[in-house]
N, C-alpha and C positions, 0 to 999 in steps of 0.2 A: 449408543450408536456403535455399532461395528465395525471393523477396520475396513468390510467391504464396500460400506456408503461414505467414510470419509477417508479423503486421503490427506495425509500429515507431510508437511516439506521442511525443511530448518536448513538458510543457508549459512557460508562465514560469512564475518565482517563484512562489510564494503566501506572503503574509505570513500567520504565523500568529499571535494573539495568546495571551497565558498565560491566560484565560478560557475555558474551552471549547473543545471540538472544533471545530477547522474542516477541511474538506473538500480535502483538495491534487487528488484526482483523480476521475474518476467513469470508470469504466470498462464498457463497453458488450460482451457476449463474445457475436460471431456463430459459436457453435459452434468454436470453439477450446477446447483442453483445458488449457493451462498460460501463466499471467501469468509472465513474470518483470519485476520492480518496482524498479527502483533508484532514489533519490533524494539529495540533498545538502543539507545544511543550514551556512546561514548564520548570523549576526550573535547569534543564541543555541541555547542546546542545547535539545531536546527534552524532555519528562514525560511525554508517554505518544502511543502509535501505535497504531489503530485500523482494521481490516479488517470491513468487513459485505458484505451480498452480499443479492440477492433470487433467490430461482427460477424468476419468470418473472415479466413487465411490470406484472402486479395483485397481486403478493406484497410482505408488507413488509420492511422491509430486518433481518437476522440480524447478533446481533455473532456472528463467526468467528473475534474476536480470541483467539490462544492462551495461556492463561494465563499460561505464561512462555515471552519469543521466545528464551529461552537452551536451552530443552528444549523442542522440539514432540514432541506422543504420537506416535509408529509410527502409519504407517495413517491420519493425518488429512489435510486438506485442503494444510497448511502441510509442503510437502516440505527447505526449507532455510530458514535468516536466517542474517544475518551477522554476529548479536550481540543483543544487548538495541534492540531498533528505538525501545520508549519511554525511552531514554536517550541517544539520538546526540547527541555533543558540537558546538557549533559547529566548522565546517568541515569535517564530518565527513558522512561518508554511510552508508547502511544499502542492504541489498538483503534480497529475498525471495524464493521460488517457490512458486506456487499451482496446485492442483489447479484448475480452472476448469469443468471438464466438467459439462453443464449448468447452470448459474449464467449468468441474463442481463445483469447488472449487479451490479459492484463499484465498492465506495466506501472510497477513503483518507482519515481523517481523522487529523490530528495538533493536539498539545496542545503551547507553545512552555514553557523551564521561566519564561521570561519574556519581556515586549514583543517584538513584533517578530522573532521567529524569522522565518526565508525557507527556505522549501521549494522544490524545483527539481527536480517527477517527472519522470521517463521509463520507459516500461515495452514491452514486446511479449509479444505475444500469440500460441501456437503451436497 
């Protein structure tokens, strides 16, 4: 694949606290059809991982999260995971693949199981 059909993004850290969803990534899709998303967790384990998406720049944002990341349905958006994504233990990482095609914007959020989880996304875009 060529650097011109995918684009590669890696951000820092994100500390996440055990309070609420916080936001590791915001993703922007100029007409690309598939995210791959891998990310790594530090200092504590995760409680829950969160996928939304809008359809275009005035639409609000959809949970897309799949019920369970251990069985995604046939035919939905969520083509693979690597495991239970709202359970990655410290040190531990998770990955995903996403249908993306048409979707102008997605958003990662994670939930730490307590203080101070560190998120560490990187994703591309095909």
């Amino acid at each position: 694949m060529t650097t011109e059909t995918m684009q590669l993004k890696s951000e820092s850290a994100v500390s996440v606290p055990a309070s609420g969803l916080t936001t590791i990534a915001t993703i922007q899709n100029n007409s690309k059809k598939l995210l791959c998303f891998h990310f790594d967790v530090a200092t504590q384990a995760l409680d829950n991982f969160d996928v939304l998406a809008r359809a275009h720049n005035g639409a609000q944002l959809q949970d897309l999260t799949p019920a369970l990341w251990t069985s995604l349905p046939s035919g939905g958006r969520f083509l693979y995971a690597s495991g239970d994504l709202a359970a990655v233990a410290a040190a531990g990482n998770g990955y995903f693949e996403m249908d993306i095609a048409g979707l102008s914007e997605i958003v990662v959020k994670a939930s730490g199981a307590a203080d101070s989880a560190s998120i560490t996304p990187r994703w591309s875009l095909q």
